[in-house]
N, C-alpha and C positions, 0 to 999 in steps of 0.2 A: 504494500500500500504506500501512496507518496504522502508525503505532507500536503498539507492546504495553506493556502492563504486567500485574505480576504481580496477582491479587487472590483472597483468601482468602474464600469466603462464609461464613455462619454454620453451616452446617454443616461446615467442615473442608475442603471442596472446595477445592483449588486452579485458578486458571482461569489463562487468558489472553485478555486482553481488548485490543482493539482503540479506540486512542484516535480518533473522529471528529474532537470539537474543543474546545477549551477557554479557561476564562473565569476572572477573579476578580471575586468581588463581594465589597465590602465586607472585603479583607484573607482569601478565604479563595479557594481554587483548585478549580472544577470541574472535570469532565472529563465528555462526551459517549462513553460506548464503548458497543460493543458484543460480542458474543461468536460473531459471524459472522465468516466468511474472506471471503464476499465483498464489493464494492463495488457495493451495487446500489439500487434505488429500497426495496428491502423488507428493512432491516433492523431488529433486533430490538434498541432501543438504549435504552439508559439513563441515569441521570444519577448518577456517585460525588462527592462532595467528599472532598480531599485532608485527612487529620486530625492529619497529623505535625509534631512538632514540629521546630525546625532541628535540636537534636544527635540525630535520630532516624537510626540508619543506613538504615531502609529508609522508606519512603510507607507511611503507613495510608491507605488510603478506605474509606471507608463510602456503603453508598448512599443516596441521599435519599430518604426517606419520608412527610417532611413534608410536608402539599399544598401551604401557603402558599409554604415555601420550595422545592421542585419546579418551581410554575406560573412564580414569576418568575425561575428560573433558566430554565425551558424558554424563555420568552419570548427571554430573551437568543439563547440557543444556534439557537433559529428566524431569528431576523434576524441571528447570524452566517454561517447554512447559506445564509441567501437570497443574501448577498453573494458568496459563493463560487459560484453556478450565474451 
């Protein structure tokens, strides 16, 4: 089972998301979730960076939509996946 976190989208939705796996690049914290229950080859997964600051009581993410900063996050989060199978 993965962790959860909470996450609010732009629309006002409240979700809960499932942490796959996570990374820092560069002084800042990604996270791989997604917003499936299962654990399976076909999930629907995406990439948030953490935006909070330390006196923040709760985590802001936001998701990433940059492509430059996306591709070289995905890269990372691919050859962390690989390591774990």
């Amino acid at each position: 089972m993965f962790e959860k976190i909470a996450f609010v989208d732009e629309e006002g939705n409240k979700l809960e998301l499932s942490v796959i796996e996570q990374t820092k690049v560069n002084g800042v914290n990604y996270l791989l979730v997604t917003d499936s229950e299962e654990e399976d080859d076909e999930l629907n997964a995406f990439i948030v960076k953490d935006l909070s600051r330390p006196e923040d009581e709760d985590a802001l993410y936001e998701i990433v939509e940059d492509d430059v900063e996306f591709d070289s996050v995905s890269k990372i989060f691919d050859e962390l996946i690989e390591d774990l199978n």
